[in-house]
C-alpha positions as CSV (number, residue, x, y, z in Angstrom):
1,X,-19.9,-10.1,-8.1
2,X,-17.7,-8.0,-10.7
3,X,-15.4,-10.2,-12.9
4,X,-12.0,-8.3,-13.0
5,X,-9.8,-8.9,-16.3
6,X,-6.0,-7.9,-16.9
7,X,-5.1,-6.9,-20.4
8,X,-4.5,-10.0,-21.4
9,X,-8.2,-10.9,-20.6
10,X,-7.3,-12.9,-18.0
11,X,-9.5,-13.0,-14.3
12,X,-8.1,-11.7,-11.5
13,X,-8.7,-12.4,-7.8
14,X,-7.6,-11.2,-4.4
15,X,-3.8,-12.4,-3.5
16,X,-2.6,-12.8,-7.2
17,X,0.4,-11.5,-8.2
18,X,0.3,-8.8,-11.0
19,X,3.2,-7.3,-13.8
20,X,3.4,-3.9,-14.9
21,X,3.4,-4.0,-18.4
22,X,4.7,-0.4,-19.1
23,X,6.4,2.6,-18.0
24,X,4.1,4.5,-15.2
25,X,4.5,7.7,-13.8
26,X,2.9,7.6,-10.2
27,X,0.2,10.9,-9.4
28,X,1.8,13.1,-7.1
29,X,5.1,11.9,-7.0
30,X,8.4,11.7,-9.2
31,X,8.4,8.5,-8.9
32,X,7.9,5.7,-12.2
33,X,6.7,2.2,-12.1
34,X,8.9,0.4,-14.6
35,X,7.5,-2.0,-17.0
36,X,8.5,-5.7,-15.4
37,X,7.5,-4.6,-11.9
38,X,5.9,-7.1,-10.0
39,X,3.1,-6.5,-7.3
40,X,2.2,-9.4,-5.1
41,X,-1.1,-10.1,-2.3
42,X,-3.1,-7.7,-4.6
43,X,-6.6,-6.0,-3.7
44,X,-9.7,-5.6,-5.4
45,X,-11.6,-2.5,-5.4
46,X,-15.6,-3.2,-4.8
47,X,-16.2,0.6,-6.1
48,X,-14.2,0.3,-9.7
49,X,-13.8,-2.8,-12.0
50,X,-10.8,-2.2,-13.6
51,X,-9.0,-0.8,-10.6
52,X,-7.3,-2.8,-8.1
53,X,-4.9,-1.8,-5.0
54,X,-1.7,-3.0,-4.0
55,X,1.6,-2.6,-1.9
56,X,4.7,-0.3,-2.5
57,X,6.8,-0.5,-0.1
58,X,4.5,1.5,3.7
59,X,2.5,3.0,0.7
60,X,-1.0,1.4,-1.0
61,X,-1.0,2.6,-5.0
62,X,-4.1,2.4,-7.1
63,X,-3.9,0.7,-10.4
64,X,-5.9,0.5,-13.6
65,X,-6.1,-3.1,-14.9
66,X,-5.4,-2.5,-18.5
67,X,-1.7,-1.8,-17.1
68,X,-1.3,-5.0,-15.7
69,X,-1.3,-8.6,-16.6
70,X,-1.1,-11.8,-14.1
71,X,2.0,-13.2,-13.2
């Protein structure tokens, strides 16, 4: 099993609640995630170890770890 860290170092599991911490322009859209923006009920990626997936709203948004850190 892969061991998946925040930026902080910190281990992350399924259903923990993650914080943006910086500006983030979203692929394919104008949208930006600003830094404070709190994910909740996250998802691990089996394929990537610093990737993880979670909700926006009806859409699923992929995110690199070392953008994150644990709420």
């Amino acid at each position: 099993m892969v061991i998946v860290r925040d930026s902080n170092g910190r281990e992350l599991i399924t259903g923990d609640a993650v914080q943006v911490i910086q500006d983030l322009r979203v692929k394919g859209s104008s949208d930006t995630l600003k830094r404070g923006t709190v994910f909740k009920n996250i998802r691990l990626i089996d394929d990537d170890e610093e990737a993880i997936e979670c909700g926006s709203g009806r859409n699923t948004i992929v995110l690199k770890t070392c953008f994150l850190k644990k709420a």
